[in-house]
C-alpha positions in Angstrom: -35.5 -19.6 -9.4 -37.5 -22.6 -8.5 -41.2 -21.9 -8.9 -43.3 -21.3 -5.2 -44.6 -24.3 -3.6 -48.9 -25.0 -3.7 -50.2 -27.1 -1.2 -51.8 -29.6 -3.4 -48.0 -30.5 -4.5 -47.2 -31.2 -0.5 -50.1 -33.9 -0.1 -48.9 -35.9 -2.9 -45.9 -36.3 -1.5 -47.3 -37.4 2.2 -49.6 -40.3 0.7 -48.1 -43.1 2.6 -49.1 -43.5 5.9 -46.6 -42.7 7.8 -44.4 -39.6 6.5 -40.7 -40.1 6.5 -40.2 -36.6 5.1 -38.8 -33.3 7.3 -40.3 -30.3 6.3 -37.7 -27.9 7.5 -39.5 -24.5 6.3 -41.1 -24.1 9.9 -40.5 -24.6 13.1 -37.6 -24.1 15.7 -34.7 -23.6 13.8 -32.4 -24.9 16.5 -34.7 -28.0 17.3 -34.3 -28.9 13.9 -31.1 -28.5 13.3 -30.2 -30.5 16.4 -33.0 -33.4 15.2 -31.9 -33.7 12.2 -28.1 -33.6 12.6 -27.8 -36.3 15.3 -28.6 -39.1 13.2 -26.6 -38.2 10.6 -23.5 -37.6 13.5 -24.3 -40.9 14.5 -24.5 -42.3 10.9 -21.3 -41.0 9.7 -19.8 -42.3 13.3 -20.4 -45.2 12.0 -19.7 -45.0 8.6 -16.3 -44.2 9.9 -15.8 -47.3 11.9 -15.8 -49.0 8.3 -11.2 -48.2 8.0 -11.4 -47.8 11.8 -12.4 -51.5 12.8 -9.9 -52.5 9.9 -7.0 -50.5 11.3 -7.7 -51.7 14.9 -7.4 -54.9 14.1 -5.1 -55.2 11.6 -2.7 -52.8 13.6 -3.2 -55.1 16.6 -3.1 -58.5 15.0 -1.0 -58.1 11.6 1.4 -55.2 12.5 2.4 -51.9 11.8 3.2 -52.4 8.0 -0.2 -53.3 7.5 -1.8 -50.1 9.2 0.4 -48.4 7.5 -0.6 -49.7 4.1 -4.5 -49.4 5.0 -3.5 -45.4 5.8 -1.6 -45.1 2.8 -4.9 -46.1 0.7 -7.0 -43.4 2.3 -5.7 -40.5 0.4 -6.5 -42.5 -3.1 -9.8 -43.7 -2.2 -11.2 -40.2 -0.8 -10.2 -38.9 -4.5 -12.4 -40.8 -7.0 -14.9 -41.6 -4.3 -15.1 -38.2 -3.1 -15.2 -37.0 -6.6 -18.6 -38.7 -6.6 -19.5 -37.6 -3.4 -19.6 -34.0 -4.6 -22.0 -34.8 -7.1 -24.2 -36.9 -4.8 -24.5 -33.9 -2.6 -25.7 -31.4 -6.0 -28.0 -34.3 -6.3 -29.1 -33.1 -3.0 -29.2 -29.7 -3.1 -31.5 -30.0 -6.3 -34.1 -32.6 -4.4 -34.2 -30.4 -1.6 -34.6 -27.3 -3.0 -37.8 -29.1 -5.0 -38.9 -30.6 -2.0 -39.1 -27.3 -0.1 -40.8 -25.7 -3.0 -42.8 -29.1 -3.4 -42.1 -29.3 -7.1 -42.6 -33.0 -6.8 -42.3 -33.7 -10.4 -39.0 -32.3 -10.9 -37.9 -34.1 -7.4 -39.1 -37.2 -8.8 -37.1 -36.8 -12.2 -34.0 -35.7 -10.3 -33.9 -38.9 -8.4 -33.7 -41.6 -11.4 -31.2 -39.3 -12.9 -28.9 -39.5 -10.1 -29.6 -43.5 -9.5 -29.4 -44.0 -12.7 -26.1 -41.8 -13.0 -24.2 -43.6 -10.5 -24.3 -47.3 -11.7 -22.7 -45.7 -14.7 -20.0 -43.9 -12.4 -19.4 -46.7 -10.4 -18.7 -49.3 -13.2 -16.3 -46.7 -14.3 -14.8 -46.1 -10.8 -14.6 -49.5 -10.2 -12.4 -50.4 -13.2 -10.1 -47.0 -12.6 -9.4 -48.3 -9.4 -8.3 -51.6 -9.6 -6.3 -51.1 -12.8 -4.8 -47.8 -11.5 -3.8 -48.6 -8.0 -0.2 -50.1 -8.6 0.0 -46.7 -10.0 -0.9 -44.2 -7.8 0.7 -46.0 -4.8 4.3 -46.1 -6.8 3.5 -42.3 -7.2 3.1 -41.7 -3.2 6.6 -43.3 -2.9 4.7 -46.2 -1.1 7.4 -47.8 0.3 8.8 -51.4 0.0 7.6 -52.5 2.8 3.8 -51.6 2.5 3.3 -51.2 -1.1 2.0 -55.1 -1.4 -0.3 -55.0 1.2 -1.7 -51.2 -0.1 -2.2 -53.1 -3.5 -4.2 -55.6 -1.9 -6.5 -53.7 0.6 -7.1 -51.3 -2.8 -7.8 -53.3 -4.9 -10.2 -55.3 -3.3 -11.8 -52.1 -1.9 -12.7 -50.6 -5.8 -14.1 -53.7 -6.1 -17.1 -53.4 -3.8 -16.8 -49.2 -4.4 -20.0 -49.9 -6.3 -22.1 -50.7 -3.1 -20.4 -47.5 -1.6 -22.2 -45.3 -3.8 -25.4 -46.5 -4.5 -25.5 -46.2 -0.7 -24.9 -42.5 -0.5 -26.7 -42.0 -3.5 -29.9 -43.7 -1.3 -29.1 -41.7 1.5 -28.8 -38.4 0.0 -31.9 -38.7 -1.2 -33.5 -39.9 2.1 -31.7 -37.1 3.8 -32.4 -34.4 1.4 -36.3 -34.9 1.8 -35.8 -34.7 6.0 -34.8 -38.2 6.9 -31.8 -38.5 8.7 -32.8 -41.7 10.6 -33.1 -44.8 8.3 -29.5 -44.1 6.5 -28.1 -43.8 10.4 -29.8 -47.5 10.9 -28.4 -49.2 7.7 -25.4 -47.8 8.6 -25.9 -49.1 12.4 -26.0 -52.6 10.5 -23.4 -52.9 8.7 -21.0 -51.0 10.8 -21.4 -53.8 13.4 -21.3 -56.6 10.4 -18.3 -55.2 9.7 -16.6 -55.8 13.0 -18.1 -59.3 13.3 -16.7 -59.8 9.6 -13.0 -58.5 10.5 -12.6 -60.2 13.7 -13.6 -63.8 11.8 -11.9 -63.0 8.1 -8.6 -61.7 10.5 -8.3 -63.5 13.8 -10.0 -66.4 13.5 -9.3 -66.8 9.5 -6.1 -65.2 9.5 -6.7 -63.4 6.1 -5.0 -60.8 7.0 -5.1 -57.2 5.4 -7.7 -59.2 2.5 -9.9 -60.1 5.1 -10.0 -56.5 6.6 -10.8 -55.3 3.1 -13.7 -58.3 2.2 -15.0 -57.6 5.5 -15.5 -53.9 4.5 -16.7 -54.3 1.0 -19.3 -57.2 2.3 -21.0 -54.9 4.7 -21.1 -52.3 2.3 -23.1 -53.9 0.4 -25.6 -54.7 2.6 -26.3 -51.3 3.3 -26.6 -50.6 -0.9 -29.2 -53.4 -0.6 -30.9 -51.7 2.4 -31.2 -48.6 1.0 -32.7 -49.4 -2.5 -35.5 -51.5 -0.9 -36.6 -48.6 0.8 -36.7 -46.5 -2.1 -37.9 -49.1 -4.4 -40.8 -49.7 -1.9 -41.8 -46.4 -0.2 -44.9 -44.6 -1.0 -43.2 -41.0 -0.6 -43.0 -39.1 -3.5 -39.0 -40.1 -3.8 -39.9 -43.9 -5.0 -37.6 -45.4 -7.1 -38.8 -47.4 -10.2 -36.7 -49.8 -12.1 -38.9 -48.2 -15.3 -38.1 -44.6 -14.6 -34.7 -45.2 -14.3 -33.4 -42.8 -17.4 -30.9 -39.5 -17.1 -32.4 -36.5 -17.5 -30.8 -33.9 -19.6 -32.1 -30.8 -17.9 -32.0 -32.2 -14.1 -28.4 -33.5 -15.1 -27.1 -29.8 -15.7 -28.6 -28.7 -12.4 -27.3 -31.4 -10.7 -23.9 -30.6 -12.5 -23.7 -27.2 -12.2 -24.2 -27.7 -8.2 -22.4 -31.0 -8.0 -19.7 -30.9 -10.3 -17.7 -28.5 -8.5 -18.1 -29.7 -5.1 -17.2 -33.0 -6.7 -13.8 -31.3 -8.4 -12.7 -29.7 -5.4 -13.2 -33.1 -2.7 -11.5 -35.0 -5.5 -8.9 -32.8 -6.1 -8.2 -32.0 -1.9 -8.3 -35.8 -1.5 -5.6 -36.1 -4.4 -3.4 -33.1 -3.2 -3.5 -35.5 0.2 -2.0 -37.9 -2.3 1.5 -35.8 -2.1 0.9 -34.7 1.7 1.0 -38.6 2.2 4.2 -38.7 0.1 5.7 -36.7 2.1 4.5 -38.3 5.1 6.1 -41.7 3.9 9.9 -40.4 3.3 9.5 -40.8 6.9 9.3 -44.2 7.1 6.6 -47.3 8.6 6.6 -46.0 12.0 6.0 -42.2 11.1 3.4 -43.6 8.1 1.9 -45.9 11.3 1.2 -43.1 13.3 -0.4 -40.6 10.6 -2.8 -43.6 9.9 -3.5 -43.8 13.4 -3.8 -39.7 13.5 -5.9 -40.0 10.5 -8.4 -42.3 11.8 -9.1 -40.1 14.9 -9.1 -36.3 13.0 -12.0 -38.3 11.0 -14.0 -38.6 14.0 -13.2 -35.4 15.3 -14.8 -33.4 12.7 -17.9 -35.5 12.2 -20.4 -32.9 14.4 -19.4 -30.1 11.9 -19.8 -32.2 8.7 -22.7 -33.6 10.5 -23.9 -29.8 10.8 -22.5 -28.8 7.5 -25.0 -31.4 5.9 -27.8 -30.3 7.8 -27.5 -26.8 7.0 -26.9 -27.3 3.4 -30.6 -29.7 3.4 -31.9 -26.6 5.9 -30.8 -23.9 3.6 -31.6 -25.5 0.4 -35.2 -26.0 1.8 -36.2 -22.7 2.5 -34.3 -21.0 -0.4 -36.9 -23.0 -2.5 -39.5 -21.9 -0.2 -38.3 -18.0 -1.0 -37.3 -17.3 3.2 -34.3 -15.9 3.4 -34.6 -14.3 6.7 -34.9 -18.3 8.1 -32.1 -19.5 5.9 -29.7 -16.7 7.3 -30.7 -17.4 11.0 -30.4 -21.1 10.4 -27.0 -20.3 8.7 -25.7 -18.5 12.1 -27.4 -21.0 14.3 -25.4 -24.3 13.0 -21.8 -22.1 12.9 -22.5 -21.3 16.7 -23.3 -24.9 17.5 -20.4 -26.1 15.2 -18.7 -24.1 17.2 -19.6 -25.4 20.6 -19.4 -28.7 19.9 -16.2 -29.1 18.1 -14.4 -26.8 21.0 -15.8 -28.9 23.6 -14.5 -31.9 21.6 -10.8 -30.9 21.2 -10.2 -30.9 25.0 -10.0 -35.1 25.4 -8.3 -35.2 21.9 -5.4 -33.8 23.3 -5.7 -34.5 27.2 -6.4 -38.7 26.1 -4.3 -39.0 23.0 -2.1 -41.3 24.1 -4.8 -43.7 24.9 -6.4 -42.9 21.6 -3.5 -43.6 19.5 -2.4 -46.7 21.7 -5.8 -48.6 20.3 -4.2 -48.9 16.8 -0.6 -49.7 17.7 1.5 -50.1 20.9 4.7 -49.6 19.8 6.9 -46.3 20.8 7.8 -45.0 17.7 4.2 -45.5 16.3 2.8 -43.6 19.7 5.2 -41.0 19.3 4.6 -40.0 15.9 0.5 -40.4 16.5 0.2 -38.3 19.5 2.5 -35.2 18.1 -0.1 -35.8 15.1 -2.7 -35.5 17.4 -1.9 -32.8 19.7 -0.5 -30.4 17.4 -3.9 -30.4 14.8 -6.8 -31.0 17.9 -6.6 -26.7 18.6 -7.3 -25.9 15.4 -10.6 -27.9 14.2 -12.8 -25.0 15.4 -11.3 -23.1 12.9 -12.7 -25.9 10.5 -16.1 -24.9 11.3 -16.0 -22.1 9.2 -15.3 -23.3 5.9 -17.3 -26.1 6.8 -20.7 -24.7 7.6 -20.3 -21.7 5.3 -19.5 -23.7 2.6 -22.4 -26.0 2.9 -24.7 -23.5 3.4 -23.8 -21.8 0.0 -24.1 -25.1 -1.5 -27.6 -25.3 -0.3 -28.3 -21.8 -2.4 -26.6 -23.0 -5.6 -23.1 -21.3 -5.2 -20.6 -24.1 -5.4 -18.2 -22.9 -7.4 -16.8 -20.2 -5.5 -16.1 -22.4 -2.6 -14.6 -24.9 -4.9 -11.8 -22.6 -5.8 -11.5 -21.3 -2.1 -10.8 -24.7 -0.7 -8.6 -25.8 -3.8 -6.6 -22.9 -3.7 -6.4 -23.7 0.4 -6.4 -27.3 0.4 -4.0 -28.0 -2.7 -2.4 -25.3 -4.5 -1.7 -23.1 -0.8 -0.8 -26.1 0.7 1.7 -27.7 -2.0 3.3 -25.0 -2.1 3.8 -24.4 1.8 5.1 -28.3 1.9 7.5 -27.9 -0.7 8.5 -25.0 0.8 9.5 -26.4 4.3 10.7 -29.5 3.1 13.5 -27.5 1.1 14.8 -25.7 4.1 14.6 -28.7 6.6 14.7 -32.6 6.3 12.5 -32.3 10.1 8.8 -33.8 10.1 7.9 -31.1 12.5 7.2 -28.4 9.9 5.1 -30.9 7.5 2.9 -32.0 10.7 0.7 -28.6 10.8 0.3 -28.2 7.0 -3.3 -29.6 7.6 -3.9 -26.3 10.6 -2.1 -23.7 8.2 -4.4 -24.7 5.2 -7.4 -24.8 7.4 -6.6 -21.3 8.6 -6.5 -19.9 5.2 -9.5 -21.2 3.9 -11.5 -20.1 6.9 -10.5 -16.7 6.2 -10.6 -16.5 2.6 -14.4 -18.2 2.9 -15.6 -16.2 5.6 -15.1 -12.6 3.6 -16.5 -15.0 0.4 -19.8 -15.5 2.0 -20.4 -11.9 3.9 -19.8 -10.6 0.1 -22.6 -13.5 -1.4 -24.7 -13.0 1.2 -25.0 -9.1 0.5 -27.4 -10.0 -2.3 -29.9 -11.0 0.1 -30.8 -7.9 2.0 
């Protein structure tokens, strides 16, 4: 149990003179929430236009092979880079559970260890990538048509993965300290360097799906560069120095213990989506076209829960280390109700405009068909995401990770395998692989719901 905090702890950390931090142990639950969730909304919107913009335009002004290849590279990237992701976000759940108990020396220790952590990862990432992707695309049964083209965008992509992480590293410290706004404006920046960077490397340079890729891996690195200048020249008690830079062997296993299976179980969904892509591609170009197409918009779609997810896993971590479990509980029920709400309200123009949706990547009628049947037949079921979502950040945020690792590998990947081998055995129709995404969702919502009323009986 991390020790109770002592006011002369908090002031060190507000030296500078003007406090970036969010102390999220008082206050309007709801108002905080809200504040602190739109920015990151808004900064995974448009993290998300990174393989949007590139899709657009290389859909548009390349052809559907080309979309097809950039959607056929999402599956493998989300694996290794969601693998670090995971432990990002135990790095996170450590800082803010010693920022709400303003154990600043600890917080200060936790964040070289993770800096320093993931130049290490990423030189390893980086390598794995480039030599493996030949590899895993001949494993997806990438076909012909696209595999040269999926080699390319990959390849180039693991080489700039680097920036990717050192800029999620930077902002999940920011954001586990109670700022949510200066990751959303790096992102702001090179989001729309991105689009500049496509438009010239693709239209006007006719670079094709290379120039989508440099133009992505360019304007990720700015934001890397962004993000460790504010943490290399901040006066908070999260300042980075070069001369601190060291892993910590204690502050590792915490990290670890939190991150390591939140890591295993994003890497190991993203790599069952491997084999759901497979699948997807016996299909052919025009069914792969309109999945990528699908893809692109279900990542949108669920960006208020995530958003909210995050937030309550920063809320809940917060006042678990400040010993109030009566707030983290309401806090808890307050971002499932908005979840809720918002994602409910958001499923109604999914379906009603997804024609016009899908029509922005690729105008031809195969590619429309298969998008918007994609589109239509998942949009219904994303409330049920919310659950397993916001519950599962929210145990994250009071150290139990591993549990919901299992749940949403045994939902995501081993459930889900099973159910596409299944139907693909009895039929050679598309139909009945098209809602393996709403029948795993469905059984991790339940299966994590009854998890976390059982956790939760610990805290009377």
């Amino acid at each position: 149990m991390i020790a109770p905090y002592t006011a002369v702890h908090y002031n060190t950390c507000m030296s500078g003179s003007e406090i970036k931090t969010t102390d999220m142990t008082s206050g309007s639950i709801t108002g905080l929430l809200i504040r602190f969730s739109i920015p990151l909304l808004a900064g995974n919107l448009f993290q998300q236009l990174y393989n949007t913009v590139d899709s657009i335009v290389v859909g548009n002004y390349v052809g559907k092979e080309a979309l097809a290849a950039i959607g056929s590279t999402t599956s493998l990237i989300n694996t290794l880079v969601g693998f670090f992701l995971g432990l990002s976000a135990g790095a996170s759940v450590v800082i803010s559970q010693y920022f709400g108990a303003h154990d600043l020396s600890s917080l200060r220790k936790t964040v070289h260890t993770m800096t320093a952590g993931t130049f290490i990862l990423g030189v390893i990432f980086t390598i794995t990538g480039i030599v493996c992707s030949p590899f895993m695309l001949r494993l997806m049964a990438t076909p012909d048509d696209v595999i040269s083209d999926a080699t390319v965008y990959l390849r180039i992509y693991f080489e700039g993965v680097l920036a990717l992480m050192i800029y999620n590293t930077g902002a999940g410290i920011l954001r586990a300290v109670g700022d949510s706004k200066r990751p959303l404006y790096f992102l702001v920046v090179s989001s729309l360097l991105n689009v500049g960077l496509d438009l010239l490397f693709v239209v006007k340079f006719h670079w094709g799906i290379a120039g989508a890729a440099y133009a992505t891996i360019i304007a990720e690195a700015v934001s890397a560069c962004m993000v460790l200048f504010v943490l290399m020249h901040t006066q908070e008690c999260y300042k980075l120095k070069i001369s601190e830079l060291k892993i910590n062997r204690d502050i590792l296993c915490k990290i670890i213990a939190v991150g390591l299976p939140a890591g295993i179980q994003q890497a190991v969904t993203s790599f069952s989506n491997v084999f759901v892509q497979a699948y997807i591609n016996s299909f052919g170009s025009s069914c792969m076209a309109g999945w990528a197409s699908y893809g692109k918009i279900d990542q949108f779609a669920i960006l208020p829960m995530q958003s909210l997810s995050l937030a309550s896993t920063t809320f809940v971590g917060q006042n678990y280390g400040a010993q109030n479990m009566k707030r983290v509980k309401r806090g808890i029920n307050i971002s499932l109700i908005l979840s809720i709400s918002i994602t409910g309200l958001l499923a109604v123009p999914l379906v009603v405009f997804a024609g016009q949706l899908v029509s922005m990547f690729n105008r031809e009628t195969d590619v429309l068909y298969y998008g918007v049947f994609f589109l239509r037949i998942s949009s219904p079921f994303y409330v049920l995401c919310c659950i397993n979502q916001i519950y599962a950040g929210a145990l994250r945020g009071l150290g139990d990770a591993a549990v919901p690792m299992g749940i949403m590998i045994g939902s995501f990947v081993v459930f889900r395998q099973i159910y596409l081998f299944t139907v693909t055995h009895l039929t050679s129709s598309f139909y009945p692989v098209s809602v393996a995404y709403p029948v795993g969702w469905i059984v991790c919502s339940a299966v994590m719901l009854v998890h976390y009323r059982r956790y939760m009986k610990r805290f009377p």
